[in-house]
RODREN-54357 format. One record per residue (C-alpha): residue in one letter; x, y, z. Coordinates in steps of 0.1 Angstrom, whole numbers, padded with zeros to 4 digits, always signed. Example, Ala and Ser with C-alpha at 12.3 -4.5 7.8 and 13.67 -1.06 7.14 Angstrom:
REM RODREN-54357
a+0123-0045+0078
s+0137-0011+0071
REM end
This chain:
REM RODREN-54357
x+1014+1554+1031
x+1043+1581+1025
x+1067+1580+0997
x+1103+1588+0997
x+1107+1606+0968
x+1100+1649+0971
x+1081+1646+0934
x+1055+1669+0928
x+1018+1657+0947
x+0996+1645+0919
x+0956+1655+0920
x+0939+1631+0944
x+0972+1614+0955
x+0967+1637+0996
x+0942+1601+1004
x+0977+1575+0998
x+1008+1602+1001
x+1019+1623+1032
x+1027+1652+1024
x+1056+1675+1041
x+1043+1713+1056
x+1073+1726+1040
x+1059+1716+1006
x+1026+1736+1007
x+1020+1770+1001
x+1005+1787+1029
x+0986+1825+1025
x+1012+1836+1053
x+1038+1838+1025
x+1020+1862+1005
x+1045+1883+0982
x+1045+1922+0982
x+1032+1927+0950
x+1004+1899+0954
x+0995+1921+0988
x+0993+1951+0970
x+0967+1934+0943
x+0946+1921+0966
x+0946+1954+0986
x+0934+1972+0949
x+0907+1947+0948
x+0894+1955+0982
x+0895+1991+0977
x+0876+1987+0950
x+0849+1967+0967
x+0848+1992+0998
x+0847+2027+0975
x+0829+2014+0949
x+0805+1984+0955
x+0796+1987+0990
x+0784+2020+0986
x+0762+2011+0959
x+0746+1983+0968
x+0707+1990+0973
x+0718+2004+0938
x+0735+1973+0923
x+0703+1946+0938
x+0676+1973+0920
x+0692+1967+0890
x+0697+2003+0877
x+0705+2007+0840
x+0738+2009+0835
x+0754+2003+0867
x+0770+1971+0868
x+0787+1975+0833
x+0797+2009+0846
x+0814+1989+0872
x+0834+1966+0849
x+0844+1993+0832
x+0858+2004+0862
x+0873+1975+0876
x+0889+1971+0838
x+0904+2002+0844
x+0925+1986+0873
x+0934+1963+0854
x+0913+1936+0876
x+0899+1922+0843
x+0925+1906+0828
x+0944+1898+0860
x+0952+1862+0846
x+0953+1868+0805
x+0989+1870+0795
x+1004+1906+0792
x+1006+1900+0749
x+0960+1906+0751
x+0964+1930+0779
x+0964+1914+0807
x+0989+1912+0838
x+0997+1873+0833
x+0995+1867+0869
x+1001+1826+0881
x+0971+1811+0897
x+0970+1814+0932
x+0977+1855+0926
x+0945+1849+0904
x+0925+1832+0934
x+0933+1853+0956
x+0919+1887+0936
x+0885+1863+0936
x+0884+1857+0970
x+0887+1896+0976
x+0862+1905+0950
x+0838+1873+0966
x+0827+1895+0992
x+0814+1918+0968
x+0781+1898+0967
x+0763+1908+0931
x+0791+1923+0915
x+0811+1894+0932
x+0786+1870+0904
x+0794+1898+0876
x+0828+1894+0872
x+0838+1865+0882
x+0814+1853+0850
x+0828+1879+0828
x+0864+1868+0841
x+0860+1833+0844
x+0833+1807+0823
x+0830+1842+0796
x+0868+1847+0789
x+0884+1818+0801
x+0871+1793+0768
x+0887+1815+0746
x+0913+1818+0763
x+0923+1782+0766
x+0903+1770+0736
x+0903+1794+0711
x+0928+1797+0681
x+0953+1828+0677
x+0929+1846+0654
x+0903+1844+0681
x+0923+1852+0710
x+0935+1884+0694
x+0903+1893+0680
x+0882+1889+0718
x+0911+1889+0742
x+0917+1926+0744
x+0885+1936+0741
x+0875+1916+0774
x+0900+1927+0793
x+0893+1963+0785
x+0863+1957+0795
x+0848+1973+0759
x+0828+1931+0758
x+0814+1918+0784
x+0811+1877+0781
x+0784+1854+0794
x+0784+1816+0790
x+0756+1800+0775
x+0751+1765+0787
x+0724+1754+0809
x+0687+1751+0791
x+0654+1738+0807
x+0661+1704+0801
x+0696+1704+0806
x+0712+1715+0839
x+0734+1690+0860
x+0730+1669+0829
x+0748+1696+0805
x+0751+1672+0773
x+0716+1665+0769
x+0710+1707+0757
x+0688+1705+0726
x+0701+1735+0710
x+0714+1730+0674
x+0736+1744+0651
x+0739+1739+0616
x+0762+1747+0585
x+0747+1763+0558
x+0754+1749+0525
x+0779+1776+0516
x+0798+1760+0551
x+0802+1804+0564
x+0776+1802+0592
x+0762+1779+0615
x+0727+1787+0620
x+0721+1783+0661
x+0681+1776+0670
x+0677+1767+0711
x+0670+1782+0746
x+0694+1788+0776
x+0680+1802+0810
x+0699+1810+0842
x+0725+1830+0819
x+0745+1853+0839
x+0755+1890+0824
x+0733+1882+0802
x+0713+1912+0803
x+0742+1932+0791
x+0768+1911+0780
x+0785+1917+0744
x+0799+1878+0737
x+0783+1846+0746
x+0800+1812+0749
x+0770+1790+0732
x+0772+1755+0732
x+0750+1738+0710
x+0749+1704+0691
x+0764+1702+0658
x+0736+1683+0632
x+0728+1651+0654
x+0763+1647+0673
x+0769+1630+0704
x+0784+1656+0720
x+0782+1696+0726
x+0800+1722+0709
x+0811+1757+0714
x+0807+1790+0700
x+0814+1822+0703
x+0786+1847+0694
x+0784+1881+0695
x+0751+1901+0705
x+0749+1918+0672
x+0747+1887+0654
x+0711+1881+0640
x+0683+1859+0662
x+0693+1865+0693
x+0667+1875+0714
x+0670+1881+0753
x+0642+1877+0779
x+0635+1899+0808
x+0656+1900+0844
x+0648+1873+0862
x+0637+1876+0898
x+0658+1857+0922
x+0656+1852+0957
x+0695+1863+0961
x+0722+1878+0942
x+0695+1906+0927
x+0719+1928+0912
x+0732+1904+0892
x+0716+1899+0855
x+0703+1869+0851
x+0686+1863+0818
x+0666+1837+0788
x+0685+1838+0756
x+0667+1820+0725
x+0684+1816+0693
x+0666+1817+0660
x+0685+1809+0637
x+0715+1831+0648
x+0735+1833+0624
x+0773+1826+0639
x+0804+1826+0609
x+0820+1795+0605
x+0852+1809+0620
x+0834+1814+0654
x+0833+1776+0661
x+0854+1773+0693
x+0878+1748+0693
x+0869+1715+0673
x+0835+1702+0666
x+0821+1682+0697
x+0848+1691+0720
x+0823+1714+0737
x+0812+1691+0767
x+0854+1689+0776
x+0855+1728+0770
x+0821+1728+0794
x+0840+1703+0821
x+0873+1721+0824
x+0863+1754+0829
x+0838+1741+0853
x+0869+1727+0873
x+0882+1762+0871
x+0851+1776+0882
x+0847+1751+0912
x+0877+1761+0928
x+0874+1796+0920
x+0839+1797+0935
x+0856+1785+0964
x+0880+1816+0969
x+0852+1842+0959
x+0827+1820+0993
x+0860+1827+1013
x+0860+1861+1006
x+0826+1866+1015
x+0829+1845+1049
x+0861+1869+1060
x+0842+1901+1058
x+0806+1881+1075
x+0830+1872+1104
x+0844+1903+1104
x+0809+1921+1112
x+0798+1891+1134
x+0829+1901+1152
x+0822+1938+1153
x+0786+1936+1159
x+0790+1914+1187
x+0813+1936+1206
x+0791+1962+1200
x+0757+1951+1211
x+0740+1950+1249
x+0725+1922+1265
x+0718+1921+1303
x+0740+1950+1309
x+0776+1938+1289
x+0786+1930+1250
x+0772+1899+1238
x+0807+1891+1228
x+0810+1881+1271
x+0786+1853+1261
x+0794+1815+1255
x+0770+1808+1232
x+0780+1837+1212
x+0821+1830+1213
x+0808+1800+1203
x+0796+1810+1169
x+0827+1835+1161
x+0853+1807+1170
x+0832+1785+1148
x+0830+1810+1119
x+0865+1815+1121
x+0881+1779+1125
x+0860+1766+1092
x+0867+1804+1073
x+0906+1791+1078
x+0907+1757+1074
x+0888+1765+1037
x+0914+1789+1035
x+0944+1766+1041
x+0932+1742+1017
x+0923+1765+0991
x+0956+1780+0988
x+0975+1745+0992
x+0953+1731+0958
x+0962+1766+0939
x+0997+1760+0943
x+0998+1723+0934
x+0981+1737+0902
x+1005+1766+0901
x+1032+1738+0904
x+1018+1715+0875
x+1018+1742+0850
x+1051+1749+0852
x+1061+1711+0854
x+1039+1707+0821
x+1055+1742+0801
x+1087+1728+0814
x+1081+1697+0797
x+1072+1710+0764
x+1031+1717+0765
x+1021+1751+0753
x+1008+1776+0782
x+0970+1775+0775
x+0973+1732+0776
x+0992+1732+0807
x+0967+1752+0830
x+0939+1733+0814
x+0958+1698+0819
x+0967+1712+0857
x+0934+1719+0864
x+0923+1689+0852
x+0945+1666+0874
x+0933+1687+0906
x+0899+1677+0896
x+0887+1662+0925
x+0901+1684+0948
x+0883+1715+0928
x+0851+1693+0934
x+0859+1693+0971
x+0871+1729+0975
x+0833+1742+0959
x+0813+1719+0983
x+0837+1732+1015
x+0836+1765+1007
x+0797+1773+0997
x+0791+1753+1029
x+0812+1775+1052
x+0802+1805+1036
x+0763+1788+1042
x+0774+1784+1078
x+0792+1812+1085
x+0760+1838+1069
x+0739+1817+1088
x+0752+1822+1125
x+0762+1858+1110
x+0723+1861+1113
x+0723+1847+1146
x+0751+1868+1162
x+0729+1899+1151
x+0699+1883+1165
x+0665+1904+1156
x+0687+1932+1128
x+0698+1901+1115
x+0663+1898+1095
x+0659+1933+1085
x+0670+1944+1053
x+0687+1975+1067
x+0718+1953+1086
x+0737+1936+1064
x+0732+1898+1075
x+0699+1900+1053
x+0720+1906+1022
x+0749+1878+1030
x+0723+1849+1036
x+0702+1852+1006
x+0735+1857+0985
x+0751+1826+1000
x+0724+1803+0991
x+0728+1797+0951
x+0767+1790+0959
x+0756+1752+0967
x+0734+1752+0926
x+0764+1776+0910
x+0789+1750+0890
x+0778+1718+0895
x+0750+1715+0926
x+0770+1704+0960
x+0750+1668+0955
x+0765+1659+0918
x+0801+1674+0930
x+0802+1651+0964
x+0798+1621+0937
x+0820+1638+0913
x+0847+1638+0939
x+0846+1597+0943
x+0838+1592+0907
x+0873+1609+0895
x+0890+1592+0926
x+0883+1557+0918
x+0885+1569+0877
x+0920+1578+0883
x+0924+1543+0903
x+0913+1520+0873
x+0935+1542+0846
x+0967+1537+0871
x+0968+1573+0879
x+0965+1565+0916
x+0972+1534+0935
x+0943+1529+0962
x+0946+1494+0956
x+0978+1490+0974
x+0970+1509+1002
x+0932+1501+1006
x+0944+1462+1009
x+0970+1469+1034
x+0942+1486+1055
x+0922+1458+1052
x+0952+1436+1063
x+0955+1456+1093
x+0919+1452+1107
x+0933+1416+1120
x+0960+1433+1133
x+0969+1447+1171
x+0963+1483+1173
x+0995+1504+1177
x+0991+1522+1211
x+1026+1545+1205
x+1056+1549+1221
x+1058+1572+1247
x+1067+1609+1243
x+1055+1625+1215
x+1064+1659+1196
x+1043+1688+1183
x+1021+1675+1158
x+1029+1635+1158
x+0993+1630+1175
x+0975+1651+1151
x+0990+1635+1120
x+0985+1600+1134
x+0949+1613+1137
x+0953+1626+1095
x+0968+1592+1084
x+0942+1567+1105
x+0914+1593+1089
x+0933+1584+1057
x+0928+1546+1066
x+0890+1547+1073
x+0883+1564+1033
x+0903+1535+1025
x+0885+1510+1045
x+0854+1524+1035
x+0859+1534+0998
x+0880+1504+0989
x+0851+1480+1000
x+0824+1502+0987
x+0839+1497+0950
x+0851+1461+0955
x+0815+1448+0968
x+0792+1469+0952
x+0809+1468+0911
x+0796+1491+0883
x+0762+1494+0909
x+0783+1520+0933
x+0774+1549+0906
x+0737+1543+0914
x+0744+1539+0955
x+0743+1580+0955
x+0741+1579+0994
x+0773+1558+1000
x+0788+1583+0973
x+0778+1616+0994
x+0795+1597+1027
x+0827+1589+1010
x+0830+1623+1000
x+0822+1642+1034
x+0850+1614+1050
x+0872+1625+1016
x+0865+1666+1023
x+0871+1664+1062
x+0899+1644+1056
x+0912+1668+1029
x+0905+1702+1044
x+0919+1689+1082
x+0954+1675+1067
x+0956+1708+1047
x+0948+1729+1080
x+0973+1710+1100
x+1003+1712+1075
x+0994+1750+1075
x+0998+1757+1108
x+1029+1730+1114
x+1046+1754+1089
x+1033+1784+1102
x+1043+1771+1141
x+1080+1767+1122
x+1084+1803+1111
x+1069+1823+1138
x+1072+1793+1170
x+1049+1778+1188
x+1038+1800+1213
x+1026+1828+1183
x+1006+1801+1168
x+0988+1790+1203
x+0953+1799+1184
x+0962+1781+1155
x+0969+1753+1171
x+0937+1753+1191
x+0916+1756+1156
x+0938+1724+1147
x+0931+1707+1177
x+0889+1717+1178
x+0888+1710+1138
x+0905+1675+1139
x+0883+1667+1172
x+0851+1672+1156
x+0860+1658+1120
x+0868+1624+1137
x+0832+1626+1151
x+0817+1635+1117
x+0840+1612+1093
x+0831+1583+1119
x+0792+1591+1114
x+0800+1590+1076
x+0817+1561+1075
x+0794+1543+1098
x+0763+1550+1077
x+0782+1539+1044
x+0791+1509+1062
x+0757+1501+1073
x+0747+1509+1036
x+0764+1480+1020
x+0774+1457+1046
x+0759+1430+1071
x+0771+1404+1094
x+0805+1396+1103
x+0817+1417+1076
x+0804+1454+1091
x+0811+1441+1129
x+0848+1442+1116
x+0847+1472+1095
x+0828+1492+1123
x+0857+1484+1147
x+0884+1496+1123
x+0862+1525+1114
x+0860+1534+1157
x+0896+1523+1156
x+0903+1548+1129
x+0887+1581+1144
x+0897+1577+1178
x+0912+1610+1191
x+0923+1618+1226
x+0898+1642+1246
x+0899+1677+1240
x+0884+1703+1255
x+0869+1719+1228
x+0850+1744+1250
x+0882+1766+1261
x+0899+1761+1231
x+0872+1778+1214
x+0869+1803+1238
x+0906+1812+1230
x+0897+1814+1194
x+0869+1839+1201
x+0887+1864+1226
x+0915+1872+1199
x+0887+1878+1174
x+0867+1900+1196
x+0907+1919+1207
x+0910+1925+1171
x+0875+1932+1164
x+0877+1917+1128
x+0885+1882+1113
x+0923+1885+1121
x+0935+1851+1108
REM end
C-alpha cells in the first residue's frame, strides 16, 4: 500500500497511498501575512457582527448589505479574485482560512460566504473576459451583491430536473427566462443572480447571469427559518426576464458542471466556515465552564463536563487537520496544472475537481462536529443554554441547516463512494490491486509485530489496517452487488463513515507526527493524547460500520470470514481514554479558550 515515488497525492488516492507527515500542510505553519488576514477577519467579526447580532437575525433594512460594504472595504471580498478585478489573489488555503474565521459569524457568516463563493465564483471560473471585467470589480467592491439561483420546488438534491426555461427570441439578443427558485440566499438584496435554467427542451441546465434590473423578476417575502434569521432568504419567479444573449454563462448546457464544481468548492469551504464556528463554541464552553458553580466549585472540576470540552476539542482539530491537508493538495494541483500549461481559472476548477471526494467528506465532518460541538455547547451551559439571552441558543439553531446547505450530508456520504469507485473504473485510482491483496490476506496469519516500536508505528499500523477494512468492505460491496450498489443507499452511508474516519484520523495523525518533529514530543503530549483517544474510538465506530455493511450484503461462510478480517482490521491496543481526555480538558480550562 505505499508508493515509492514523492509525486503529488491525487484526490481519493489517501485509501491505497501512505502518505509522509512532511508532505502535508499543517495550520502550525501559518505565514505572517496569512496570520495577519485571518486576524482582520476576526476583528471584523468581534467589532462589527457580534455587536449587532439581535440586529442582523431581526433583519433590519439595510444592515447586512451595510456590512458587505464594509467587509469590501477590507478588502475581504475579493480575498481570492486575482489582483487584475480587484482582488488580493490569495492561493486557496489563505482563502479557507478567511472562511473559517468569518464561519463563526453565524448570519453574516451565510451572507458572504454566498456573495463570495456560489455568487462570484461562476463568473469567475466560467465567465468570458468581457464578463469577468464587466462583474468582477463590481463584486468585490462590494457595489453587487450576487446570489445563486438554483434550487426550485421540484428540484433540490436532484438539481437537473429545475423546470425553469429560457428561450432565444427570434432576433437571438435575449433569452426570455420563465421559472421559480426558493431557498435563494441574499436574495432579498442581492444585485446579480446566477440562474440556471434549461435552454428550449435540453438535457441539461444552463447558466446565466441576471441582473435585478432586468425585467420580470419578481422577489417574494423573507422567509422564516428556524436558524440563520438574519440571513435573507427569498422566492425569486421569472416572467419572462428578459436576460441579453451575452449574459449566457459559459456554453449552453454546461450549467449542471458549472452547478457541480462550485458545489465542490462550496463543500469544502462550508467545512472551514463549521470550523470556525466550533472554535469560538468551544471557546465559550470553555469559559463558561470555568466560570459557573455547582456544589460549591467550577463545573470545569467535573468529569462529565471535561468530558464534553475534551470531546469538542479533539473532533474541532482533527476537522481542522484534515481541512487544511485537502486545501493544500488543491493548492498543490493548481500550480502542477498552470505549470503544465492550463489557464488559472481551469486549473482551480480541475483541482477542485480531483479532490472531489474529499470536499464531499470535509462537508459531512465538519457540519457534524460543528452539530456536536453546539450541541454539548448547550449542555456545558446547562439551563442558559436554552435561553435566548446566552449565546448557545444562537449556535444550535444556526448549526443545523449546515447538514441541508450544498448537497444534504445523506446524498454527500454516497457522493463520496460514488466518485471513489467512478475514479476506479476510469483508471484514476487502483482499488483493484489493493482491495484483492486484502482479500488475499484474510487466509493469511495475522502479523503480531516485531518487538520495540517507535512513536507513531502503532498508530499508523492502526491507519493502514483501517485502510484494509474500506478495502475489504468496499471492494466486495462493488464486486457482489454490480450496478445494484447505487440503490443499496445504506451500505453507501457505511462505506463512507469507514471512508471519513479513516480520512479525518490519518490526516490528524500525520499533523501531529509533524507537529511532534518541530516542537518534540513532550510539547505535543496533548496532541498525542487527542491521536491516541481519536484513533481508539474510530476503530470502534469504523468496525460498527463495516460490520453492518457486511451484514447488508453478505451470508454464510462468506461474512464469517469478512467479519474476522473486519475485527482483525480495527483492533487497537487499550487505551485509557478516560485520562487522556482529562489531559485534553485541563489545558483547555488553563487557557480558558480553544487553544489548539
Amino acid at each position: 500500500m505505499e508508493t515509492t515515488a514523492r509525486t503529488a497525492i491525487k484526490g481519493g488516492e489517501f485509501l491505497i497511498r501512505e502518505t509522509e507527515a512532511s508532505d502535508i500542510f499543517i495550520p502550525e505553519e501559518w505565514s505572517e501575512e496569512q496570520l495577519l488576514i485571518a486576524e482582520t477577519c476576526r476583528d471584523f467579526i468581534d467589532k462589527e457582527v457580534m455587536p449587532l447580532l439581535d440586529r442582523i437575525d431581526a433583519q433590519e433594512k439595510g444592515l447586512m448589505p451595510s456590512l458587505l460594504d464594509k467587509a469590501a472595504e477590507l478588502g475581504l471580498l475579493g480575498i481570492s479574485i486575482p489582483e487584475e478585478y480587484g482582488g488580493f489573489g490569495k492561493d486557496f488555503v489563505t482563502s479557507l482560512l478567511s472562511t473559517e474565521v468569518l464561519g463563526a459569524g453565524y448570519s453574516f457568516a451565510v451572507s458572504i460566504a454566498a456573495h463570495t463563493g456560489i455568487g462570484t465564483l461562476p463568473i469567475f471560473y466560467y465567465g468570458n473576459a468581457e464578463q469577468k471585467k464587466k462583474y468582477l470589480p463590481k463584486l468585490v467592491t462590494g457595489e453587487y451583491k450576487a446570489a445563486y439561483c438554483l434550487t426550485e420546488p421540484g428540484a433540490g438534491s436532484d438539481a437537473n430536473s429545475g423546470k425553469t426555461k429560457a428561450v432565444l427570441t427570434a432576433d437571438k439578443k435575449q433569452y426570455l427566462i420563465n421559472g421559480q427558485k426558493m431557498w435563494i440566499t441574499n436574495g432579498g438584496f442581492a444585485d446579480i443572480f446566477i440562474v440556471f435554467a434549461k435552454i428550449d427542451d435540453d438535457e441539461n441546465l444552463s447558466a446565466f447571469i441576471v441582473e435585478k434590473s432586468f425585467p420580470g423578476i419578481t422577489i417574494n417575502p423573507e422567509e422564516h427559518k428556524m436558524g440563520i434569521k438574519g440571513s435573507s432568504t427569498c422566492q425569486v419567479f421569472f416572467n419572462d426576464c428578459k436576460v441579453p444573449a451575452e449574459n449566457l454563462l459559459s456554453e449552453r448546457q454546461n450549467g449542471f458542471k458549472i452547478a457541480v464544481n462550485i458545489l465542490n468548492i462550496g463543500r469544502i469551504k462550508l467545512a472551514a466556515a463549521a470550523l470556525g464556528g466550533a472554535k469560538r463554541t468551544s471557546t465559550a464552553s470553555v469559559i463558561y465552564a470555568t466560570e459557573r458553580q455547582q456544589f460549591g466549585r467550577p463545573i470545569a472540576k467535573y468529569g462529565a463536563i471535561r468530558y464534553k470540552l475534551a470531546e469538542q476539542a479533539m473532533r474541532i482539530y482533527a476537522c481542522e487537520s484534515a481541512l487544511y491537508r485537502a486545501s493544500q493538495n488543491i493548492d498543490d494541483a493548481i500550480k502542477s496544472l498552470q505549470a503544465s500549461g492550463m489557464s488559472r481559472e481551469q486549473a482551480k476548477l480541475k483541482a477542485t475537481e480531483q479532490f472531489a471526494v474529499e470536499a464531499a467528506i470535509l462537508k459531512v465532518h465538519g457540519s457534524e462536529v460543528l452539530d456536536y460541538v453546539v450541541d454539548e455547547g448547550v449542555q456545558v451551559y446547562g439551563g442558559m443554554g436554552y435561553s435566548a439571552d446566552a449565546p448557545m441558543e444562537r449556535a444550535y439553531r444556526d448549526s443545523r441547516i449546515n447538514r441541508i446547505f450544498e448537497g444534504t450530508n445523506e446524498i454527500n456520504r454516497m457522493l463520496t463512494v460514488e466518485m471513489m469507485l467512478r475514479k476506479a473504473m476510469k483508471g484514476e485510482l487502483d482499488l483493484m490491486t489493493p482491495a484483492q491483496k486484502v482479500a488475499s490476506e484474510l487466509m493469511s496469519i495475522p502479523d503480531f509485530g516485531n518487538g520495540e516500536e517507535k512513536l507513531f508505528s502503532a498508530e499508523k499500523k492502526y491507519i493502514s489496517n483501517f485502510k484494509k477494512a474500506v478495502l475489504m468492505v468496499a471492494g466486495s460491496a462493488a464486486q457482489k452487488l454490480m450496478t445494484t450498489l447505487a440503490k443499496e443507499q445504506e451500505i453507501l452511508m457505511n462505506v463512507a463513515d469507514m471512508l471519513i474516519d479513516l480520512y479525518v484520523g490519518e490526516s490528524l495523525l500525520l499533523r501531529v507526527e509533524k507537529l511532534t518533529g518541530i516542537r518534540g514530543e513532550a510539547a505535543c503530549s496533548v496532541h498525542i493524547d487527542m491521536v491516541r483517544t481519536w484513533l481508539t474510538d474510530a476503530a470502534d465506530r469504523l468496525h460498527k460500520s463495516g460490520k453492518d455493511a457486511i451484514n447488508g450484503f453478505t451470508e454464510g461462510d462468506e461474512q464469517r470470514m469478512m467479519l474476522m478480517g473486519l475485527k482483525r482490521f480495527t483492533k487497537v491496543a487499550p487505551y485509557n481514554t478516560k485520562e487522556s481526555r482529562r489531559r485534553i480538558a485541563a489545558k483547555l480550562i488553563e487557557e480558558k479558550k480553544y487553544c489548539f
